[in-house]
C-alpha positions as a Markdown table, in Angstrom:
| # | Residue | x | y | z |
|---|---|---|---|---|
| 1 | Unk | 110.4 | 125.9 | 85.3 |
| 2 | Unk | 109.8 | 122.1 | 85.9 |
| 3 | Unk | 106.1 | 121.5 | 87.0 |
| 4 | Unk | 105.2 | 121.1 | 90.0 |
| 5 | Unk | 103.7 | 117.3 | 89.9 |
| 6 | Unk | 107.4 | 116.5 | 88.2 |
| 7 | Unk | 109.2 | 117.6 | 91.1 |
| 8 | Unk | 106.5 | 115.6 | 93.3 |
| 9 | Unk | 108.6 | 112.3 | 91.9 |
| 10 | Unk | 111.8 | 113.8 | 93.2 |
| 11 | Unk | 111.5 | 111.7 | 96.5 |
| 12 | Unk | 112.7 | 108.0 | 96.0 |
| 13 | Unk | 110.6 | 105.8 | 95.1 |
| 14 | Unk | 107.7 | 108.3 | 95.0 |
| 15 | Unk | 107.0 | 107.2 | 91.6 |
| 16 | Unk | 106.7 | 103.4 | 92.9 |
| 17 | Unk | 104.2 | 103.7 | 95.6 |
| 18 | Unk | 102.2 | 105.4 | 93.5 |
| 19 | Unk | 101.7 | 103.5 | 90.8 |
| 20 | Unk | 101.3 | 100.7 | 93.4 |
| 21 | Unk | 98.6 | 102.6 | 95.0 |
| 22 | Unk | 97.0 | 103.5 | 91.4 |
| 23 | Unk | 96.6 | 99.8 | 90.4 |
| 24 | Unk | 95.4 | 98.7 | 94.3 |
| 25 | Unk | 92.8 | 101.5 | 94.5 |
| 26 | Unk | 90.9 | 100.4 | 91.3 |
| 27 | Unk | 89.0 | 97.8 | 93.3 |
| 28 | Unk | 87.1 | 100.5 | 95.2 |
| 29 | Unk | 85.4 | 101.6 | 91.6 |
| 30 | Unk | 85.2 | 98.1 | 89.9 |
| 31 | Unk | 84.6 | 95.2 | 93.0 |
| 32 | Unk | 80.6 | 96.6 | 93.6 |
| 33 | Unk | 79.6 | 97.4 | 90.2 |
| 34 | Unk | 81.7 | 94.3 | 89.2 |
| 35 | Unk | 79.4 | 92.1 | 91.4 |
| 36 | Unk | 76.4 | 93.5 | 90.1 |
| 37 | Unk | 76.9 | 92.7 | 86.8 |
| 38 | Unk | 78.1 | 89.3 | 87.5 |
| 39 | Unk | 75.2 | 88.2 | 89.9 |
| 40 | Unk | 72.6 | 89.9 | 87.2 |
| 41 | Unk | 73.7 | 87.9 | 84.6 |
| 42 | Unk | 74.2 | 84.6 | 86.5 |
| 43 | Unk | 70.7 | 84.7 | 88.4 |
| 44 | Unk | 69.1 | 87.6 | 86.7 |
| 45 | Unk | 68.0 | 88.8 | 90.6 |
| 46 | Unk | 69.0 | 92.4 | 90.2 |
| 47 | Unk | 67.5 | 93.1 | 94.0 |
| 48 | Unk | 70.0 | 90.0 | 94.8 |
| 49 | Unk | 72.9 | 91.8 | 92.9 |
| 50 | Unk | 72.5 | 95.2 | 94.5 |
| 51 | Unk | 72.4 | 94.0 | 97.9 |
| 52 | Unk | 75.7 | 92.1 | 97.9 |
| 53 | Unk | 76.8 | 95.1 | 96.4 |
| 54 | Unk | 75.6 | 97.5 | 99.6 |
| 55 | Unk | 76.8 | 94.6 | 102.0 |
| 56 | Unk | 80.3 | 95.3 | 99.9 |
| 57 | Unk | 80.1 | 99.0 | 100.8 |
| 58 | Unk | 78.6 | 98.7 | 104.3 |
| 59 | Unk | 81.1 | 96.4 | 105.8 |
| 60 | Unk | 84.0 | 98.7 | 104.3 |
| 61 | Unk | 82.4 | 101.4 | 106.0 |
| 62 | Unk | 82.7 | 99.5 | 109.3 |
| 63 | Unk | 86.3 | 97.7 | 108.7 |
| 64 | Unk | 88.2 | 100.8 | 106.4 |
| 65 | Unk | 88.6 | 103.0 | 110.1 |
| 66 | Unk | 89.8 | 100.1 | 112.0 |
| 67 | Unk | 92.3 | 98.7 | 109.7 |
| 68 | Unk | 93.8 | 102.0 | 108.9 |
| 69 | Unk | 93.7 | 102.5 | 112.8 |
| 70 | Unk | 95.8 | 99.2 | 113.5 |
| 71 | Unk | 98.1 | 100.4 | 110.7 |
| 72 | Unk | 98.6 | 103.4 | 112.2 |
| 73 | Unk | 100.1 | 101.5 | 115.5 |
| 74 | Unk | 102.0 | 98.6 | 113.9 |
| 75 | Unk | 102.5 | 99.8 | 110.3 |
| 76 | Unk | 101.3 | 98.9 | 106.6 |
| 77 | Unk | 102.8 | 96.0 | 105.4 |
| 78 | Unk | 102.0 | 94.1 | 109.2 |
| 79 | Unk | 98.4 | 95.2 | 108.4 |
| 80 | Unk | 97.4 | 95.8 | 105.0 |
| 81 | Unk | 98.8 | 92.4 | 104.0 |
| 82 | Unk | 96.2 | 90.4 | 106.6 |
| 83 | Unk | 93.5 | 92.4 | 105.6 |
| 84 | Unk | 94.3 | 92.0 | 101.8 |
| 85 | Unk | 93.8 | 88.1 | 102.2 |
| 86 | Unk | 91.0 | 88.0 | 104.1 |
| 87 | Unk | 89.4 | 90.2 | 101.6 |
| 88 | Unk | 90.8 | 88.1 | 98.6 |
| 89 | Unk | 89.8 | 84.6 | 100.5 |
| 90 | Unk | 86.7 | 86.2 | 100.6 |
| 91 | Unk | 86.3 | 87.0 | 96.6 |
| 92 | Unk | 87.8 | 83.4 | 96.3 |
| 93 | Unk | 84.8 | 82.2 | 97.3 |
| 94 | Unk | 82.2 | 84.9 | 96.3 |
| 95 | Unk | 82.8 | 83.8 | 92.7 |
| 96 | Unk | 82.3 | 80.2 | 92.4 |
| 97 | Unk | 79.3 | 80.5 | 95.1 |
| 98 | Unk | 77.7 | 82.8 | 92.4 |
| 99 | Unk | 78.8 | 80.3 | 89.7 |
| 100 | Unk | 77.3 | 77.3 | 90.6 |
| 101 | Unk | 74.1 | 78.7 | 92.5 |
| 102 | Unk | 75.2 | 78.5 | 96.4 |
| 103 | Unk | 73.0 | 79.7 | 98.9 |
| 104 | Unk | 72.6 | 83.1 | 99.2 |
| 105 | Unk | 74.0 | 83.4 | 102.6 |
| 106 | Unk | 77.1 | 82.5 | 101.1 |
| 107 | Unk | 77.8 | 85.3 | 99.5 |
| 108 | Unk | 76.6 | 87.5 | 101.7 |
| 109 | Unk | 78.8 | 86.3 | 104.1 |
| 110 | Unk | 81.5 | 86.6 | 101.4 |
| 111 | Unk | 80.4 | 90.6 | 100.5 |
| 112 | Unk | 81.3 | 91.1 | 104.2 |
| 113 | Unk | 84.7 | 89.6 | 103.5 |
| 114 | Unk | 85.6 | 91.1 | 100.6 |
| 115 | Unk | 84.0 | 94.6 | 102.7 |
| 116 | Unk | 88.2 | 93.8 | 104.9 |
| 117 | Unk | 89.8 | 95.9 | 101.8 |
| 118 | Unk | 92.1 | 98.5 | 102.9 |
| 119 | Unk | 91.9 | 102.1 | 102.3 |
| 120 | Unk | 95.2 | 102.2 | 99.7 |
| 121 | Unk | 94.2 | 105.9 | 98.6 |
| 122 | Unk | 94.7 | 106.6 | 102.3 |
| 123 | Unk | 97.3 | 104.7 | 102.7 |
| 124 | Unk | 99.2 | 106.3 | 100.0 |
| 125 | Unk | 98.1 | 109.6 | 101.1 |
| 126 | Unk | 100.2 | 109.2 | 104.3 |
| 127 | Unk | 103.0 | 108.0 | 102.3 |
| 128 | Unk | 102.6 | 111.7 | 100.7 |
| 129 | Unk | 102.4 | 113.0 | 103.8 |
| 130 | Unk | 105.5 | 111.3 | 105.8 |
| 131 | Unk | 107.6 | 112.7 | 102.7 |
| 132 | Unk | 106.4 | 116.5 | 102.4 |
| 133 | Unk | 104.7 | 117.2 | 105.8 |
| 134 | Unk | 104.9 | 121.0 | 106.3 |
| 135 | Unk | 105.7 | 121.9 | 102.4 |
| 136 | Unk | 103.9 | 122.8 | 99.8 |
| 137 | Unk | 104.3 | 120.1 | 97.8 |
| 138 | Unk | 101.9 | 118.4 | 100.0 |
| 139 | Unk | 99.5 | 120.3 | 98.7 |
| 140 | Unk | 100.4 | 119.2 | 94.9 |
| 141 | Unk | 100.6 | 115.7 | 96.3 |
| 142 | Unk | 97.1 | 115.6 | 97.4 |
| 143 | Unk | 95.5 | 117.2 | 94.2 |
| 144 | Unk | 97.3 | 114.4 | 92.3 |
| 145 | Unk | 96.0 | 111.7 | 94.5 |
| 146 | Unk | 92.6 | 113.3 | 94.1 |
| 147 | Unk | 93.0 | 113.2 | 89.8 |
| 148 | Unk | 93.9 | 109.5 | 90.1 |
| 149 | Unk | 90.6 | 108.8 | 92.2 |
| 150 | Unk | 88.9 | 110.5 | 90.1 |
| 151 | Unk | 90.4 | 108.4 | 86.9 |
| 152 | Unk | 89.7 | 105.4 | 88.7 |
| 153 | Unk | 86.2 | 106.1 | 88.8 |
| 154 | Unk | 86.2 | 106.9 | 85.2 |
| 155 | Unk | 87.2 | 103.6 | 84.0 |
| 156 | Unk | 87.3 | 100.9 | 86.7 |
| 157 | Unk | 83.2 | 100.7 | 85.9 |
| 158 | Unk | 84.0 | 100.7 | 82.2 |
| 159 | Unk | 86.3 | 97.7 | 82.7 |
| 160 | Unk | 84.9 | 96.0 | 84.9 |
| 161 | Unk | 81.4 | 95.9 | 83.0 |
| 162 | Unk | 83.0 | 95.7 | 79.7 |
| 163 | Unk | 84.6 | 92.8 | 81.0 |
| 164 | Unk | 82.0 | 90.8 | 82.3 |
| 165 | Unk | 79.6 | 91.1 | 79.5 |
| 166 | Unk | 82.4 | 90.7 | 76.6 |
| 167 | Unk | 84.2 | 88.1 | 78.1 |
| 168 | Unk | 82.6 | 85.9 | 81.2 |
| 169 | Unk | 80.1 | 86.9 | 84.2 |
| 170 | Unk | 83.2 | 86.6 | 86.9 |
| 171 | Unk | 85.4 | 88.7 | 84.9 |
| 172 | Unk | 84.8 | 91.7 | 86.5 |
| 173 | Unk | 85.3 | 91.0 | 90.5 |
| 174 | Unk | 88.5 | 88.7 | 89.2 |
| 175 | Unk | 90.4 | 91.3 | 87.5 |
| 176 | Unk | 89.4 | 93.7 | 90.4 |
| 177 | Unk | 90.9 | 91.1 | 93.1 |
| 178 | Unk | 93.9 | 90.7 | 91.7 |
| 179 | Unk | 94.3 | 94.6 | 91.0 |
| 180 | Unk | 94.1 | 94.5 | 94.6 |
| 181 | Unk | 96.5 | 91.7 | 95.6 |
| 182 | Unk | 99.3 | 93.4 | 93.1 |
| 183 | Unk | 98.7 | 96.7 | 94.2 |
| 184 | Unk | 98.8 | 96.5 | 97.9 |
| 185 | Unk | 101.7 | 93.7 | 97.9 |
| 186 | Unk | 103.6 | 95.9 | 95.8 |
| 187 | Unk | 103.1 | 98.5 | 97.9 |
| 188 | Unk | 103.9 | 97.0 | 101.3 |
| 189 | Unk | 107.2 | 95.5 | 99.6 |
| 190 | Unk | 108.4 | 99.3 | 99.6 |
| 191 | Unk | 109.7 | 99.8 | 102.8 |
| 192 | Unk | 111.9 | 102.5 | 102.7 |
| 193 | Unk | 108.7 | 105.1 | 102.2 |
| 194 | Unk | 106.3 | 103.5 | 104.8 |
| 195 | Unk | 105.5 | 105.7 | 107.5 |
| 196 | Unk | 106.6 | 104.6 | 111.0 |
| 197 | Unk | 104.3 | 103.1 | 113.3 |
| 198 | Unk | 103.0 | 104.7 | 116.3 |
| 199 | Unk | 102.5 | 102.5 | 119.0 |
| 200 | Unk | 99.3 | 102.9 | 121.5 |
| 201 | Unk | 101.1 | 105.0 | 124.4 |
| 202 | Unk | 101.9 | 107.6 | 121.4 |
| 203 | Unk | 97.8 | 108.2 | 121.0 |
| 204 | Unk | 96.1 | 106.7 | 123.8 |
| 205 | Unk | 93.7 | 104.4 | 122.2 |
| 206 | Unk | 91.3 | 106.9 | 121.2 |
| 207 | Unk | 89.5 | 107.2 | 117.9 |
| 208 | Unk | 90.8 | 109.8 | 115.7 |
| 209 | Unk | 86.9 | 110.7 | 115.3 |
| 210 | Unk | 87.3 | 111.9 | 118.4 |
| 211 | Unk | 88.9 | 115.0 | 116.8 |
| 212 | Unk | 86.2 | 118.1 | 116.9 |
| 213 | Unk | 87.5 | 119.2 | 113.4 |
| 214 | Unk | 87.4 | 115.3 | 112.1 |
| 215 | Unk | 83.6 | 115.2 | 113.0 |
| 216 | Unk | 82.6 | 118.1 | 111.3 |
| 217 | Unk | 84.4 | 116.9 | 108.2 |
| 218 | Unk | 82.9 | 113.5 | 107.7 |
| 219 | Unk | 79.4 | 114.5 | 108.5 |
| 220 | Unk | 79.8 | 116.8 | 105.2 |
| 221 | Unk | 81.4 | 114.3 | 103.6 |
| 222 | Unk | 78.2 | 112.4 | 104.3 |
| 223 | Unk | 76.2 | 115.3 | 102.8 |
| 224 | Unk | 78.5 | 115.1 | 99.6 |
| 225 | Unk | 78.8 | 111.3 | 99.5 |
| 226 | Unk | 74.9 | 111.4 | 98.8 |
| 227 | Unk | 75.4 | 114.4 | 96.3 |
| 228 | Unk | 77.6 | 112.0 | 94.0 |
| 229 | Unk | 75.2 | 108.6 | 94.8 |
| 230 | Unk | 72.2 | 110.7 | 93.7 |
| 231 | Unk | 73.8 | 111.8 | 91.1 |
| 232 | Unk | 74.7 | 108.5 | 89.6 |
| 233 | Unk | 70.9 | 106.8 | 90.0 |
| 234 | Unk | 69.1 | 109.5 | 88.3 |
| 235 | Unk | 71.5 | 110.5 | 86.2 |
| 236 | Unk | 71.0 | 106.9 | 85.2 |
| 237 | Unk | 67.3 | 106.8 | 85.2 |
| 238 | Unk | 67.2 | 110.4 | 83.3 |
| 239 | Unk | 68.7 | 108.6 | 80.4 |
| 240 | Unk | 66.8 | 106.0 | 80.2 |
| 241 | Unk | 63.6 | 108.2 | 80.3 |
| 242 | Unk | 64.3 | 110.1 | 77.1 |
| 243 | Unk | 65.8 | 106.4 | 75.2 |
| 244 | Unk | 69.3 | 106.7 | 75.4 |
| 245 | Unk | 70.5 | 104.7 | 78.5 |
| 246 | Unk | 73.6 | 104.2 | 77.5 |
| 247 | Unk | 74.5 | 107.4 | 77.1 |
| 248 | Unk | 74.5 | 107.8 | 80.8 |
| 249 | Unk | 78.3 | 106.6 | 81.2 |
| 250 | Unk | 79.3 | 109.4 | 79.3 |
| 251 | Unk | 77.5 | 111.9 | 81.0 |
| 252 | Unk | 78.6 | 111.1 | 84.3 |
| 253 | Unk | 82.4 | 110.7 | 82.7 |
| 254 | Unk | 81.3 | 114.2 | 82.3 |
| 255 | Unk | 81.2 | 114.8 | 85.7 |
| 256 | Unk | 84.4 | 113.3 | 86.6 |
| 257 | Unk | 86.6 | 115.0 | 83.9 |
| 258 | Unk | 85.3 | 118.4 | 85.0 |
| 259 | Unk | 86.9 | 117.3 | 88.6 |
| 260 | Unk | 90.0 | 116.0 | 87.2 |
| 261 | Unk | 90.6 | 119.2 | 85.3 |
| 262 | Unk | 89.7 | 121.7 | 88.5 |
| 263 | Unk | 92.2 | 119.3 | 90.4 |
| 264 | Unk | 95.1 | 119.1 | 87.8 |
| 265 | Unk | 94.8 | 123.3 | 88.0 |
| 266 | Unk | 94.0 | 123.3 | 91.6 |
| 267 | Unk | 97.2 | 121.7 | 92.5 |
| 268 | Unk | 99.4 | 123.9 | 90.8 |
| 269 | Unk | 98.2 | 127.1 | 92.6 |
| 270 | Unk | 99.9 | 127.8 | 95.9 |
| 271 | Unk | 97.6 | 129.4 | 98.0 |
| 272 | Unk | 98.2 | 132.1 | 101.3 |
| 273 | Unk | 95.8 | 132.2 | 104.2 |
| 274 | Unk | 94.2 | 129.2 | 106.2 |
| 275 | Unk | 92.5 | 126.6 | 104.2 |
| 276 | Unk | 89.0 | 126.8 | 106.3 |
| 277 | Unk | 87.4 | 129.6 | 104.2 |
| 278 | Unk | 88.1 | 127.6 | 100.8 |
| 279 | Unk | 86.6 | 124.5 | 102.3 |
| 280 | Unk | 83.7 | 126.1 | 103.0 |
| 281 | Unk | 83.6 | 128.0 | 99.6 |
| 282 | Unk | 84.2 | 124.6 | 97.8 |
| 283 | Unk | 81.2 | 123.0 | 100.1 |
| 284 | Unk | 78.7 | 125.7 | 98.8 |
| 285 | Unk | 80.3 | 126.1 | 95.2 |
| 286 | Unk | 79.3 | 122.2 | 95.2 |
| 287 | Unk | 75.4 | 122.6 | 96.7 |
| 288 | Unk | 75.1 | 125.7 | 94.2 |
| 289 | Unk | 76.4 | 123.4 | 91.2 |
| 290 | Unk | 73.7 | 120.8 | 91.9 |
| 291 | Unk | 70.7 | 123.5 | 90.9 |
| 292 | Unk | 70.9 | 123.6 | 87.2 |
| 293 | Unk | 70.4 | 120.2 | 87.3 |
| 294 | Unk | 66.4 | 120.7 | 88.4 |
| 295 | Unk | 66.3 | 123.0 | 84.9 |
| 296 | Unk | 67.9 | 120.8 | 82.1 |
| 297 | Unk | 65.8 | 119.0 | 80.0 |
| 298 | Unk | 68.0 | 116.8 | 77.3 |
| 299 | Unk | 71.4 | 115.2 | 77.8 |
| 300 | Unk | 73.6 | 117.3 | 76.0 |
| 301 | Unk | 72.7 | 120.0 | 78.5 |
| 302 | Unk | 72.7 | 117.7 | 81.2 |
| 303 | Unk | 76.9 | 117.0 | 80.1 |
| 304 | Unk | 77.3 | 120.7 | 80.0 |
| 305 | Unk | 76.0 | 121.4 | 83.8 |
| 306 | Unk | 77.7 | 118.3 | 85.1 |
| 307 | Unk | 81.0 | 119.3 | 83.2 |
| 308 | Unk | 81.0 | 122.8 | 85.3 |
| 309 | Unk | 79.9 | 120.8 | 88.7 |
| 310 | Unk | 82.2 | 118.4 | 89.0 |
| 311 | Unk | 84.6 | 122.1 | 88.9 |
| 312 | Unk | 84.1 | 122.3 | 92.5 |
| 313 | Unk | 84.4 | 118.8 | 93.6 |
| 314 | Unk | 88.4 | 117.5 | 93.2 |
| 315 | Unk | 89.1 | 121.2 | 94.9 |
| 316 | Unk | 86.9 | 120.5 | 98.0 |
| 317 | Unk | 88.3 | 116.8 | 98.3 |
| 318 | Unk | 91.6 | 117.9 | 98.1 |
| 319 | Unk | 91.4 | 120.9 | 101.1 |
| 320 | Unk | 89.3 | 118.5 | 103.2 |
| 321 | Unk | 92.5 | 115.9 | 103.3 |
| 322 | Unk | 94.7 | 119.2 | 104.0 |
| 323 | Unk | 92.6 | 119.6 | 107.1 |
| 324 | Unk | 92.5 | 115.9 | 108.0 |
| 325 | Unk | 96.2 | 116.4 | 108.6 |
| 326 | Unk | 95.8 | 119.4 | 110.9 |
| 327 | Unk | 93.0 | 118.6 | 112.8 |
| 328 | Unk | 94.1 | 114.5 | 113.8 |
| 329 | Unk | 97.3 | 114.0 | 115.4 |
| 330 | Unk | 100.3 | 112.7 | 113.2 |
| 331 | Unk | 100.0 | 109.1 | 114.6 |
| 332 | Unk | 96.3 | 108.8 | 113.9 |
| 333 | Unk | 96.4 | 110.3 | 110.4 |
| 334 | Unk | 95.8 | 106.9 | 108.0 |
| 335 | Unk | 92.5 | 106.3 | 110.4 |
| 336 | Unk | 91.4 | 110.2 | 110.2 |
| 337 | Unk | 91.7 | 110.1 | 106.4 |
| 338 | Unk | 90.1 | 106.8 | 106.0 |
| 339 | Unk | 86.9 | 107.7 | 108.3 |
| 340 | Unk | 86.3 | 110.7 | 105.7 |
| 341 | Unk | 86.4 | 108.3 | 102.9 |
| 342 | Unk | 83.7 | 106.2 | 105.1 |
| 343 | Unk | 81.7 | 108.8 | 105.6 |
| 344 | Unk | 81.8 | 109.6 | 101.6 |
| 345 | Unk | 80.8 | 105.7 | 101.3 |
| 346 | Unk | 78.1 | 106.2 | 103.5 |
| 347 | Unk | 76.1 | 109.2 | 101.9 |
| 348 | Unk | 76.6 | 107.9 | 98.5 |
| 349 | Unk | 74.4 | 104.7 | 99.4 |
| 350 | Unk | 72.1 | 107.3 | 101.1 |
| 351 | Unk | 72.0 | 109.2 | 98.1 |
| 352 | Unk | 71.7 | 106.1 | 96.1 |
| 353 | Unk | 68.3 | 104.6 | 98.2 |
| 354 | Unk | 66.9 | 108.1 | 98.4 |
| 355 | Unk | 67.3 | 108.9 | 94.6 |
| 356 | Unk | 65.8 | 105.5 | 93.9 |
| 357 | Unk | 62.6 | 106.5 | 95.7 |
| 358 | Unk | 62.1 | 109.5 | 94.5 |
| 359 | Unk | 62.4 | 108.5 | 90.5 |
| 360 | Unk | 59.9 | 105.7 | 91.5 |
| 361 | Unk | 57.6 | 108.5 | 92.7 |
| 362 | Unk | 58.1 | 111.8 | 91.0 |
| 363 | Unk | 60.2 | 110.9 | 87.5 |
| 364 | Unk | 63.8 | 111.3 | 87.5 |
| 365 | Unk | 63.7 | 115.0 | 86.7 |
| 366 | Unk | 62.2 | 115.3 | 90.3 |
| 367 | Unk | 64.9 | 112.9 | 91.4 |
| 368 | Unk | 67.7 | 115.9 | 90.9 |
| 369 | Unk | 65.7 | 117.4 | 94.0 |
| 370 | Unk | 67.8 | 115.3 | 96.1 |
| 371 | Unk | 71.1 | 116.4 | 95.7 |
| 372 | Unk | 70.1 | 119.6 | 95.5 |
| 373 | Unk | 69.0 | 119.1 | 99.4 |
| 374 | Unk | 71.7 | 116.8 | 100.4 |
| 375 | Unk | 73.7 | 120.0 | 99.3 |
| 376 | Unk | 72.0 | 122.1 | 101.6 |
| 377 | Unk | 72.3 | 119.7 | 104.1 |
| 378 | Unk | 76.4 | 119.9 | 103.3 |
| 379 | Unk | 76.0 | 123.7 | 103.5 |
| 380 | Unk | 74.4 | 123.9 | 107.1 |
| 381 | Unk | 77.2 | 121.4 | 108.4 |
| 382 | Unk | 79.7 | 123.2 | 107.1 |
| 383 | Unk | 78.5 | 126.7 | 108.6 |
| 384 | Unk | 77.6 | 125.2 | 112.0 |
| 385 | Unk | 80.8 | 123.6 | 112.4 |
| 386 | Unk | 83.4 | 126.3 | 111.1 |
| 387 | Unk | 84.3 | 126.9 | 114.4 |
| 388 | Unk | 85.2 | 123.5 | 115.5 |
| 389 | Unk | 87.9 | 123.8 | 111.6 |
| 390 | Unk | 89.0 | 127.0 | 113.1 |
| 391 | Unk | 90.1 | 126.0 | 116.7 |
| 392 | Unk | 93.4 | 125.0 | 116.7 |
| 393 | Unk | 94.0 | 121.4 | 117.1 |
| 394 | Unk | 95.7 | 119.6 | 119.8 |
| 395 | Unk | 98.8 | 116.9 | 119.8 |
| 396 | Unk | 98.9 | 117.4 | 115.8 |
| 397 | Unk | 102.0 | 115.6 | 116.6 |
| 398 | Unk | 100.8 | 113.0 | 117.5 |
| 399 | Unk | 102.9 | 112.0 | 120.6 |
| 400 | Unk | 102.2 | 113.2 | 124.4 |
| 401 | Unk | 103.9 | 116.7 | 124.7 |
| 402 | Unk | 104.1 | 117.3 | 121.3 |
| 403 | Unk | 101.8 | 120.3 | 120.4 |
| 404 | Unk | 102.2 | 123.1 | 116.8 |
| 405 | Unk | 101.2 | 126.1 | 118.4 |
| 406 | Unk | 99.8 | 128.0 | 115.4 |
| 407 | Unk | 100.4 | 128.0 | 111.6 |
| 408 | Unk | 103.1 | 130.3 | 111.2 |
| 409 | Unk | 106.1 | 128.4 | 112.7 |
| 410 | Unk | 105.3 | 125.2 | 110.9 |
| 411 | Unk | 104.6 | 127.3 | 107.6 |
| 412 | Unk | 108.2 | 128.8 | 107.9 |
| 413 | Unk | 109.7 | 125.3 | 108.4 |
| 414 | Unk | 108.0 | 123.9 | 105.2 |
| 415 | Unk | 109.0 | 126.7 | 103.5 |
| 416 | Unk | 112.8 | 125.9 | 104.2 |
| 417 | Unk | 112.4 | 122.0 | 103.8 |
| 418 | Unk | 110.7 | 123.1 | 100.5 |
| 419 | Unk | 114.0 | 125.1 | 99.6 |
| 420 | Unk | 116.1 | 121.9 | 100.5 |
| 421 | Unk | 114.7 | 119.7 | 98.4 |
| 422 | Unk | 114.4 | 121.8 | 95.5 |
């Protein structure tokens, strides 16, 4: 029996726009930490260095929605390549201000630039979609997209460090720019699997966050987003405390192999039912997870407990961009995925400020505290919102007069479409 992610690259050119998508996603793990080390090493200001990296992260919160909203209504290569150059004009200048000792006005104007990038996981999520809308290959689709986040937050901060301490300071934020301009001109020079446009009488001009079911899902992506930023500082600071700092790459590597394994396995399951209740089981597994963090007291254990959380967190991501799908209509589906990747942007700086505080306070030990709340946090959205998940959502078709009245109908179609191309 051929696997499942093997018959995913049966589509044309499948293989292509993911690869392309691969190479111009790595920016999103290497550009902020890439800066850091850069701007620490130039100026040794390391409160200088981790604000351009926030302004990085703050202005893609704010720009990701509306980019992926204008290429939902004129398409990805009219959009994505714009927004690509602004944001590459803008590290075009970020480096040689650090260089040679600009003002620092410069590049935080330039941080905000750079902040343009588009969402290419999103972007190549839709692709996914357009292809196998309604099967359940869709489902595999997403759980591979999910693994290849994961991987590129496994070793885009590897490279991009090793880089600019081995080699030279700018390193780092070059190689992440031009990962960016290859992968998203590569990507938007493969036509033939773009999704189609949908012009503003198709939506009306609304947000996608206007969706009930979109708002409950990135306000507990905000809850998670600070889980994982938590996790990172004291994770970081916990090292340090007991002389092995270093060490703390491969801890948290720990954490995201543990989600690239639940993911690899999650994708090949085919599951019956509606995908609500597993949401909400993956949103508590992932609270639940965060306690034995509170009891360790040595890295090796500290591996061990992050190993088994990170379990639960590839399966959550992956049924939250299931429900993206039903709960935004078709036309508005890049801008409903991207503002759940905002929202994870958004608590992981939360997570990162709060985590910071507390380990200046209480120790790092203490600091574990706070994902173990933001996870309760993440818990009480969920439950207060279920409803909102459950209702069925309007114009999932994303044009006036279009509406999928239930689950059944459109499960039966995918079922045959899934027998077609098999």
């Amino acid at each position: 029996m051929p696997s499942p992610y093997r018959a995913l690259f049966a589509a044309p050119g499948s293989g292509r726009f993911a690869t392309a998508g691969f190479i111009g996603r790595m920016p999103l793990s290497m550009m902020g930490i890439g800066v850091v080390t850069m701007v620490s090493q130039l100026t040794g200001r390391y409160g200088l260095a981790g604000a351009l990296s926030a302004t990085i992260a703050l202005a893609a919160a704010v720009a990701g929605p509306q980019v992926s909203r204008l290429v939902d209504r004129y398409g990805q290569r009219r959009v994505l390549r714009p927004a690509t150059l602004v944001s590459l004009t803008a590290a075009a200048v970020l480096l040689p201000a650090a260089h040679y000792g600009w003002p620092d006005w410069v590049l935080f104007v330039s941080c905000v630039g750079i902040g343009c990038v588009p969402s290419v996981g999103a972007m190549v999520r839709a692709r996914w979609a357009a292809i196998y809308r309604g099967t359940p290959r869709l489902h595999t689709a997403y759980s591979f997209e999910s693994v290849l986040d994961e991987a590129c937050f496994v070793f885009g901060p590897i490279i991009s460090i090793g880089l600019s301490t081995a080699w030279f300071p700018e390193a780092g934020p070059l190689l992440a720019a031009c990962c960016l301009a290859v992968g998203v001109f590569w990507l938007t020079s493969q036509r033939a699997t773009e999704p189609a446009p949908h012009p503003r009488e198709q939506h009306g001009g609304g947000s996608a966050l206007r969706a009930p079911g979109l708002q409950v899902l990135v306000a507990t992506f905000v809850a998670t987003g600070a889980i994982f930023g938590a996790v990172d500082v004291v994770t970081v600071a916990f090292a340090e405390e007991r002389g092995h700092k270093a060490a703390a790459s491969l801890v948290l590597a720990a954490y995201a192999v543990g989600s690239c394994a639940a993911g690899m396995v999650f994708g090949l399951i085919r599951f019956a039912g509606r995908p609500e209740p597993r949401w909400l089981l993956g949103i508590c597994a992932n609270a639940v997870s965060m306690i034995p963090l509170l009891l360790v007291g040595n890295l090796p254990f500290l591996a061990v407990a992050l190993l088994l959380a990170g379990l639960s967190v590839a399966p959550t991501m992956i049924t939250t961009m299931s429900l993206v799908e039903e709960h935004v209509p078709r036309a508005q589906l890049t801008e409903g995925m991207t503002w759940v990747s905002t929202g994870l942007a958004v608590g992981v700086a939360l997570g990162s400020s709060a985590g910071g505080v507390v380990i200046d306070a209480a120790g790092a030990r203490a600091g574990y505290g706070v994902p173990v709340v933001a996870g309760a946090v993440a818990v009480a959205v969920g439950f207060l919102g279920y409803r909102r998940l459950t209702r069925p959502a309007p114009r999932r078709g994303g044009t006036v007069g279009q509406h999928t009245h239930g689950r059944r109908d459109g499960t039966r179609d995918g079922t045959r479409r899934e027998r077609d191309m098999a």
